[in-house]
C-alpha positions in Angstrom: 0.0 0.0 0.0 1.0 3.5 -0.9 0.2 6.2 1.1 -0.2 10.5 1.1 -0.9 13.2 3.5 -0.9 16.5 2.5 -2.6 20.0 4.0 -3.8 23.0 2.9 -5.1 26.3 4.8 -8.0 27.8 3.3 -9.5 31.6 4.2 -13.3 30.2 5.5 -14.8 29.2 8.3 -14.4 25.6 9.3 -18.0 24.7 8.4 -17.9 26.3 4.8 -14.7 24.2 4.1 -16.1 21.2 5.6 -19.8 21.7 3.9 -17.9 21.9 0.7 -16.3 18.9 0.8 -19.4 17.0 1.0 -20.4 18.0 -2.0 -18.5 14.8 -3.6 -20.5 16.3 -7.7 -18.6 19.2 -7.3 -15.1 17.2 -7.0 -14.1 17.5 -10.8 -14.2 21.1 -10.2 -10.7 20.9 -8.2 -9.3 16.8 -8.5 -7.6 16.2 -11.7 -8.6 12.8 -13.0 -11.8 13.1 -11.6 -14.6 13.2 -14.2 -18.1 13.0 -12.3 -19.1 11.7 -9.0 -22.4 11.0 -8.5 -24.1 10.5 -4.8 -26.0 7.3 -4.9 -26.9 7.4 -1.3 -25.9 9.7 1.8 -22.9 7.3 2.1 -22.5 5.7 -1.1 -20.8 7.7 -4.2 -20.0 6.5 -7.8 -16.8 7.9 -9.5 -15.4 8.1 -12.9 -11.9 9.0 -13.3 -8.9 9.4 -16.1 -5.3 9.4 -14.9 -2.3 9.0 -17.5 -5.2 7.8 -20.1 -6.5 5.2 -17.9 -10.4 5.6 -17.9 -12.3 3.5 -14.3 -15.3 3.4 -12.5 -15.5 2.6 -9.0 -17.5 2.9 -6.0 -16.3 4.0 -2.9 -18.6 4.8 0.8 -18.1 7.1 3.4 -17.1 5.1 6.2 -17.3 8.1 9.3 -18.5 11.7 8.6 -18.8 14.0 11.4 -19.6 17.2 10.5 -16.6 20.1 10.8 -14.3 17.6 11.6 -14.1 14.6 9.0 -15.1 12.9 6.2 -13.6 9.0 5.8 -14.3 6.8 2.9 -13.3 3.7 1.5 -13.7 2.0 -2.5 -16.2 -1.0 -2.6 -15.1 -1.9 -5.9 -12.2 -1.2 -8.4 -8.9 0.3 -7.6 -8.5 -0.7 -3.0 -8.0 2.9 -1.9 -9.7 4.2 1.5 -8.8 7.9 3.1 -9.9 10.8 5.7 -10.5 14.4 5.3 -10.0 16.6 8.4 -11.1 20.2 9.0 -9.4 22.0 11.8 -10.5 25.7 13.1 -7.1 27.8 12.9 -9.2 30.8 13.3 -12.9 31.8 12.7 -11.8 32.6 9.2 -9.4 29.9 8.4 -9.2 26.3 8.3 -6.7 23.8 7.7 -7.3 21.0 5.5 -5.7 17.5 5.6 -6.1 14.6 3.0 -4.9 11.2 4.2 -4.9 8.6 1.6 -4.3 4.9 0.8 -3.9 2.8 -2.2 -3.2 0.3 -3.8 -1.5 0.9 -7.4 -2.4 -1.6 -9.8 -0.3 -0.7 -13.3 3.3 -0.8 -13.6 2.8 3.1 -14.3 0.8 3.5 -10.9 3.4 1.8 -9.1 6.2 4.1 -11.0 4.4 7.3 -10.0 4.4 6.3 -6.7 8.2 5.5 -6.3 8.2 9.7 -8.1 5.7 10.8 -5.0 3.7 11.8 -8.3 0.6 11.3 -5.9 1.8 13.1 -3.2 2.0 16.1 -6.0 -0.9 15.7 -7.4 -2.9 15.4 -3.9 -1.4 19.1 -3.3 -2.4 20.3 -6.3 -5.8 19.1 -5.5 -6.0 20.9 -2.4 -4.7 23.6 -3.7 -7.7 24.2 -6.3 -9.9 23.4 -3.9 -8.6 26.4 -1.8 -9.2 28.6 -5.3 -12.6 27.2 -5.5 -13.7 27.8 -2.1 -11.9 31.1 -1.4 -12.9 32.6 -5.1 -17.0 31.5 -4.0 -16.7 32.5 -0.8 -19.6 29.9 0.1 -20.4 26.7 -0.1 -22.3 25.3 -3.5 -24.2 23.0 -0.6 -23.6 20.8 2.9 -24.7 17.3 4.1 -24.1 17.8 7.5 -25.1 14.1 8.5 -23.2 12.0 10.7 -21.7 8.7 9.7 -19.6 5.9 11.9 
């Protein structure tokens, strides 16, 4: 298993970071690779991705969601990948945000851009577009604010 953790501070309240990231449709917006997510159930999401010209479906479910603190999810089918998403208030205006992930790479190419910490980049530059989302909208595009696990 591989593995990434990287964090970003964003410029909006805990909650509006948080609320954000349970919007899982809005992903592509900010993850490369990521070409629609669609919420099957309050913990059940479908994904569609294409890295280095490799097009898959999967499913994944969130595993733990409490809201302004985290969001955990695991796949159910496809690639074996599982992660958490923390928020943590820095101020009443900021928030950091830390991804956690785990995988499993499958191609010979997956396993090379692991060895190059290509993940680890790409996980930042994620983050990082999802601070230019949420900081350039200054809300929220919607919240679950259910609680899971």
């Amino acid at each position: 298993m591989e593995s990434v953790t990287q964090s970003i501070d964003v410029d909006v309240p805990v909650s509006t970071a948080y609320n954000q990231w349970t919007q899982f449709e809005d992903f592509p917006h900010f993850m490369e690779g990521v070409e629609a997510v669609r919420q099957v159930t309050d913990t059940s999401t479908h994904w569609k991705t294409k890295v280095g010209g490799t097009e898959r479906e999967f499913d994944a479910e969130i595993t733990e969601q409490h809201p302004d603190e985290r969001v955990a999810w695991r796949s159910t089918t496809g690639p074996d990948h599982a992660g958490v998403a923390t928020f943590h208030r820095l101020s009443d205006t900021q928030t950091r945000v830390t991804v956690q992930m785990d995988w499993d790479p499958e191609s010979a190419a997956e396993k090379v851009g692991a060895a190059l910490n290509f993940d680890d980049r790409r996980v930042q530059g994620d983050l990082k577009k999802f601070k230019e989302f949420i900081e350039s909208r200054g809300a929220e595009t919607g919240a679950w604010r259910g609680d899971v696990g």
